[in-house]
C-alpha positions in Angstrom: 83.1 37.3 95.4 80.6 40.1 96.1 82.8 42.9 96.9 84.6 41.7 93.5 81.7 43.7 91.8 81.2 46.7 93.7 82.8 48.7 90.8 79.8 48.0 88.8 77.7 50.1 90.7 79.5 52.9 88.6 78.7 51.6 85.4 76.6 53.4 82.8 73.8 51.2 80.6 75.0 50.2 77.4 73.0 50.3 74.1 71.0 47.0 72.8 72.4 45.8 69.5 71.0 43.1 66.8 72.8 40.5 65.3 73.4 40.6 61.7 71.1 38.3 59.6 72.6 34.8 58.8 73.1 33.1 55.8 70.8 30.7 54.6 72.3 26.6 54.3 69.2 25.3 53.4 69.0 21.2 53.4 72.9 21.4 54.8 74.1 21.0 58.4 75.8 24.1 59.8 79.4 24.2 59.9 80.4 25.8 63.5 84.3 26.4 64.7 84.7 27.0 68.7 87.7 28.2 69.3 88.6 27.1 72.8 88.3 24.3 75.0 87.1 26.3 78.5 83.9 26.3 80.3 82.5 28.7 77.6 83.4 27.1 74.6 82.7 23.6 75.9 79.1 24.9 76.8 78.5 26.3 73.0 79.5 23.5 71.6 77.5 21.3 73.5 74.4 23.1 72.7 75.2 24.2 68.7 75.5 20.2 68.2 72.3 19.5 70.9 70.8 22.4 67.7 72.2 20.3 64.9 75.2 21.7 64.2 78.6 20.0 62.7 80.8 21.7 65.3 84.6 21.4 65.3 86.3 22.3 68.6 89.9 24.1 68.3 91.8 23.8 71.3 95.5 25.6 71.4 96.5 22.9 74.4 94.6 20.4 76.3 90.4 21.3 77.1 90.4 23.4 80.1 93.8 24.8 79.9 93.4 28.2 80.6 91.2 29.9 83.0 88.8 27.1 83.2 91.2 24.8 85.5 92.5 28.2 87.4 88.9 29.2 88.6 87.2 29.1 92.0 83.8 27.3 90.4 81.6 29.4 92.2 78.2 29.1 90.9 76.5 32.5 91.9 73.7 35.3 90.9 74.6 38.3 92.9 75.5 41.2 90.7 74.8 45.0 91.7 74.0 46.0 88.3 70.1 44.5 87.7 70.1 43.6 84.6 73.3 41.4 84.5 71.9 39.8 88.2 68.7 38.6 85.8 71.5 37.2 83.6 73.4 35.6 86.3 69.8 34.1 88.0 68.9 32.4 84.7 72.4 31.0 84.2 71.9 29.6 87.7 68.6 28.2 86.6 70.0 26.7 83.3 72.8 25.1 85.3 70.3 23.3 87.7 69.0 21.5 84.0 72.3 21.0 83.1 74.0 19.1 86.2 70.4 16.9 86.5 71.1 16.2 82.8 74.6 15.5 82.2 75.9 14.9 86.3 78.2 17.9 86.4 78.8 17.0 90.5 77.5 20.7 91.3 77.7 20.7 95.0 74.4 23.0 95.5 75.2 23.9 99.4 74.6 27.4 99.5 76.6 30.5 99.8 77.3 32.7 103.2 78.9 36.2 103.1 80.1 37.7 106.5 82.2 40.6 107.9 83.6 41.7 111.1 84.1 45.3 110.4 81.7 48.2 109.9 82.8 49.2 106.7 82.6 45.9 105.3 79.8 45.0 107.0 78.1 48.1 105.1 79.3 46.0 101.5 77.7 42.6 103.3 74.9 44.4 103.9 74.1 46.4 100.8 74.9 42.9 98.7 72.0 41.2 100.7 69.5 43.8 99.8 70.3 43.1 95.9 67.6 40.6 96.0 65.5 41.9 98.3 62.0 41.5 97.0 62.6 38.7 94.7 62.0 34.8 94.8 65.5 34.6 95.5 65.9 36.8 98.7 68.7 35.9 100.9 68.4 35.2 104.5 70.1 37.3 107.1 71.8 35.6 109.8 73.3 36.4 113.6 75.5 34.2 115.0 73.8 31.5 116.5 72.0 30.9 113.2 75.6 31.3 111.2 76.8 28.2 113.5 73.7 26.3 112.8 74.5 26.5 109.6 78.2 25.7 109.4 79.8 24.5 112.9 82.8 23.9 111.6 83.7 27.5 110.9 84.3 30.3 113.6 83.4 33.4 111.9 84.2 36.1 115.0 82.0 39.0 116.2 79.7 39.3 113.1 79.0 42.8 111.9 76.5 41.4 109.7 76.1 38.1 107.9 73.8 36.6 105.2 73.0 33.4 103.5 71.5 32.1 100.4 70.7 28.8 99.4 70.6 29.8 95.4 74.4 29.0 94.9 77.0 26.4 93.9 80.5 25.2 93.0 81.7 23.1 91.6 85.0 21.5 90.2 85.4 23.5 87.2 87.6 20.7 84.9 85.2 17.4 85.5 82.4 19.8 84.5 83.9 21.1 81.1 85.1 17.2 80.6 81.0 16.1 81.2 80.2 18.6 78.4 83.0 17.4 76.1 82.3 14.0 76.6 78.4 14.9 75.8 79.4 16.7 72.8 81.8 14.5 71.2 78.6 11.8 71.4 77.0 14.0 69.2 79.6 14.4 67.0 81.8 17.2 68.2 85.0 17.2 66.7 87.5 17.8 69.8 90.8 19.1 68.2 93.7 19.5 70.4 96.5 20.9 70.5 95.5 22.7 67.7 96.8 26.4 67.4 94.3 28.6 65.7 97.6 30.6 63.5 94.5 32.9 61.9 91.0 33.8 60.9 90.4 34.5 56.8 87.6 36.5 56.4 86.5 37.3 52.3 85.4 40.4 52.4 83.6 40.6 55.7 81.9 36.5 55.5 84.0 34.1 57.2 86.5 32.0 54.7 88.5 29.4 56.8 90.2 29.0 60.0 94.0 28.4 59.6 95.2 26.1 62.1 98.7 24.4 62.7 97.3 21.0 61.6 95.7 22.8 58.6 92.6 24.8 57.3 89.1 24.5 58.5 86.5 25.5 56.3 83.5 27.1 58.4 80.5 28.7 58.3 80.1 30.3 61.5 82.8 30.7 64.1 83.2 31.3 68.0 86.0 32.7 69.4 86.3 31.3 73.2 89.6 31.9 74.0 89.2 33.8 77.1 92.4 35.8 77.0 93.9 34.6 73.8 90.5 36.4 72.5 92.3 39.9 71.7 95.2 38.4 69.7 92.6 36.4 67.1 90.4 39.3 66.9 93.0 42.2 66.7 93.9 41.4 62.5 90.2 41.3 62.0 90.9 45.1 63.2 88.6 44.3 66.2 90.1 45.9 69.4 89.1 43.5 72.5 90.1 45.6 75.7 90.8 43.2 78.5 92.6 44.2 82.2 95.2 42.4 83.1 93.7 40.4 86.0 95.8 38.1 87.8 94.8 35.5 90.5 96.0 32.5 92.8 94.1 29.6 94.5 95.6 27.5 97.0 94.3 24.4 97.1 95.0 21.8 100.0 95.4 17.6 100.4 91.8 16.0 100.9 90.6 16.4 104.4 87.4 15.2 106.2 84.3 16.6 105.1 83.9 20.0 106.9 81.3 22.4 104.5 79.2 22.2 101.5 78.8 25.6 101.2 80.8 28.6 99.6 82.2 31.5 101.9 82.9 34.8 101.4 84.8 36.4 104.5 86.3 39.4 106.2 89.2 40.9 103.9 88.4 39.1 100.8 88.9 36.0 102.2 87.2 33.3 99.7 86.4 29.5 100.4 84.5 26.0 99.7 85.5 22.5 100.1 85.2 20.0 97.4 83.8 16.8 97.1 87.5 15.2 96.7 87.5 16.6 100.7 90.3 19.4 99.3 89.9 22.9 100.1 90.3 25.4 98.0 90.7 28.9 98.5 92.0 32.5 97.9 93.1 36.0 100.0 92.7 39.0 98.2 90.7 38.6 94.4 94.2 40.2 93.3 97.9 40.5 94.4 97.8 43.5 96.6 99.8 46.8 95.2 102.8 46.4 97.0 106.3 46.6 95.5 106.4 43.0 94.9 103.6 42.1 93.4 104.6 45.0 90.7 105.7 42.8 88.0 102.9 40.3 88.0 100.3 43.3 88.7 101.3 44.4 84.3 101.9 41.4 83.1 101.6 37.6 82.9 104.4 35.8 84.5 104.6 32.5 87.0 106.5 32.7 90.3 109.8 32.6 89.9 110.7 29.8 92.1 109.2 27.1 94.1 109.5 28.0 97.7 107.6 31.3 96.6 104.8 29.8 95.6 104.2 27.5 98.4 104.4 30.2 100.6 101.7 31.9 99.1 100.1 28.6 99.3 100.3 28.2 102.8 99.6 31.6 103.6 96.1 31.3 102.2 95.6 27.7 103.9 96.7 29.6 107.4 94.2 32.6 106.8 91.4 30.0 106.5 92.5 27.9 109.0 92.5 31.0 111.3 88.0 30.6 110.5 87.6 26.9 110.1 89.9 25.4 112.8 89.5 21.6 111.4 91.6 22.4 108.9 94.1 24.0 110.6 98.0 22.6 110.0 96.3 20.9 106.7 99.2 20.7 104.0 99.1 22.6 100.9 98.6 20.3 97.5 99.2 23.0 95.0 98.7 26.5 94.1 97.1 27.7 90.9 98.0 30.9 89.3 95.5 32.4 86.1 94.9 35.2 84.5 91.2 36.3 84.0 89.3 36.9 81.1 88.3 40.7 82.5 86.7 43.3 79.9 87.1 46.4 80.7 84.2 47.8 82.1 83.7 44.3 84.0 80.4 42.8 81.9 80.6 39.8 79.3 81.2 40.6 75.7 78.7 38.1 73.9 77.8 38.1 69.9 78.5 39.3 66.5 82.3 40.8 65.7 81.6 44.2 63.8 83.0 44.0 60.5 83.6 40.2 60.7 81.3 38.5 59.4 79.8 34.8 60.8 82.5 35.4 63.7 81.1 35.4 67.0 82.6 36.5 70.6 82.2 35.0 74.0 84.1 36.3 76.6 83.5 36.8 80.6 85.1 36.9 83.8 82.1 34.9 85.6 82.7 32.1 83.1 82.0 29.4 85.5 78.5 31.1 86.2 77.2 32.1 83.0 78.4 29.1 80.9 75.1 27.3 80.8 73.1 30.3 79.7 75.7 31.5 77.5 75.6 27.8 75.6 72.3 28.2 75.2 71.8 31.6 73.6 74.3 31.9 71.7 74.2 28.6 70.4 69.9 29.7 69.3 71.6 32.9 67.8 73.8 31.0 65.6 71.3 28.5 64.7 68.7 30.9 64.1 69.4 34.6 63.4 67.7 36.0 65.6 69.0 37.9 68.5 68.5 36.9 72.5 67.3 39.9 74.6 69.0 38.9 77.5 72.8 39.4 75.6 71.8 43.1 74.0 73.5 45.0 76.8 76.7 42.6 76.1 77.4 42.9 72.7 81.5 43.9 71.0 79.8 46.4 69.7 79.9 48.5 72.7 84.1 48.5 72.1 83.6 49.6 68.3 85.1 52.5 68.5 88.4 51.4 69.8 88.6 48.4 67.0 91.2 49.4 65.1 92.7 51.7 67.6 
């Protein structure tokens, strides 16, 4: 998960930016569309209605179609860029509330990171200094520590090892369907499947949403819709840039209870066990550039048969059977494939739409992470104007010049 995010350390700072001032409804309740039934746009509509909003959810399929059921559920707040850590760390707060309040089944076990080589021991160790100094330091580890803390795995000669106790994960579907269920007994409106066909903007204030079951009349609106995000906002001549960004998950039948904690090993090797016993896991945060993996590299597509995919399946299942030797032999369940939500320079895209006006974006690849914190600010923003420090470097504004391109 770390070494995910080493290309941040390139990144430049981005420019703060305000949201545009709201239109007053005095003695009315706010009218507030969420297009998409994810993580995200669960979260905001949970919170706009906790604010008092009428909030009507538009979901193209079923709630927690798209990314949301394809992602690992890995609860972190490591980041190399410092700013989007503090982000991340009061996400992680917010979620602590959040699973005490509505029983989300976050499995708060901790997180270890570990490599065998030199080089990547050098990434292992540069990720434990991020917090260095902070309340949230990590711990480093040697080996007889890293078997205190998990004897059921067999990490090999460490080159360097580190654990913090300020993560989670958790099973990303029964925590959108908490949320749901939470809104919708204060009055969400759940819609699904309910295609979102357009967005009719007069002049630059929101008009309607046009759905295939109809029109929606709104007065604010979130777009949510992870990748279907670009397509909404691209006649609203916004230009979304989002990278293709493919992933797999194998997840195996229920096993004995092994692990509460999340690992991150040698050669992107990524694991955690649920509560339901299964394991769930991935090799390589993306299909390596080989000839073929070329197709699915530019473009969404499934595996063409079967037999392919459960041999990917079992391949990942193997490679973490090779660490934690209990589940070694265990069979493979199923094997997800998504396709991330990924801006372009890697950071969430959070706030107003230029030139749209009343439309909102939410966007991330860490959507499983920042969905508590996102809820709650953007949800305030709506409900009041005014503009949350915390989301200034993550604004659409920062892909303005492009809109329209």
């Amino acid at each position: 998960m770390l070494r995910r995010r080493t290309f941040l350390k390139t990144l430049a700072g981005l420019a703060l930016t305000a949201a545009r001032p709201p239109r007053a409804f005095a003695g009315a309740r706010l009218r507030v569309g969420v297009i998409g039934g994810g993580i995200i746009g669960s979260s905001i509509a949970l919170h706009l209605a906790e604010a008092g909003a009428q909030v009507t959810l538009l979901e193209k399929v079923t709630p927690t179609h798209g990314a949301t059921q394809n992602s690992f559920g890995f609860i972190n707040i490591f980041d190399p860029d410092h700013t989007y850590q503090q982000l991340r760390i009061e996400s992680y707060l917010a979620y602590r509330q959040l699973d005490a309040r509505l029983g989300l089944a976050v499995t708060w076990g901790g997180y270890i990171d570990w490599a065998n080589s030199a080089a990547e021991g050098a990434l292992v160790r540069t990720a434990a200094a991020m917090l260095d100094g902070t309340p949230f330091a990590v711990r480093r580890i040697d080996a007889a520590e890293f078997r205190r803390l998990s004897p059921d795995v067999e990490p090999g000669p460490l080159a360097a090892a580190f654990y913090s106790p300020y993560a989670g994960h958790v099973d990303p579907v029964f925590a959108t369907h908490r949320m749901l269920q939470r809104a919708q007994a204060l009055g969400v409106d759940v819609r699904y499947p309910c295609e979102v066909l357009s967005i009719e903007l007069r002049g630059e204030r929101l008009a309607a949403v046009h759905t295939a079951q109809g029109a929606v009349t709104l007065d604010r609106l979130v777009v949510a819709a992870g990748v279907d995000s670009p397509v909404l906002l691209a006649p609203l001549g916004y230009r979304l840039p989002l990278r293709h960004a493919p992933g797999i998950l194998a997840h195996s039948a229920p096993t004995r209870a092994l692990t509460r904690l999340v690992y991150d090993g040698p050669d992107e090797l990524e694991f955690k066990q649920m509560a339901s016993g299964r394991i769930v896991g991935e090799w390589h945060f993306e299909p390596p550039d080989i000839p073929v993996h070329r197709e699915i590299r530019t473009r969404p597509i499934d595996y063409p048969n079967p037999a392919l995919r459960a041999e990917h399946g079992r391949r990942i299942l193997e490679r973490i059977g090779a660490v934690l030797p209990a589940a070694r032999g265990i069979s493979l369940e199923r094997l997800t494939l998504g396709f991330r939500p990924m801006p372009l320079d890697g950071f969430p895209v959070v706030g107003p739409v230029p030139a749209a006006g009343d439309v909102y974006l939410a966007v991330t690849h860490s959507g499983i992470t920042l969905a508590a914190i996102l809820g709650r600010y953007l949800s305030r923003e709506i409900m009041t104007g005014v503009p949350a420090p915390a989301l200034g470097p993550y604004r659409p504004t920062r892909f303005a010049s492009s809109a329209g391109a």
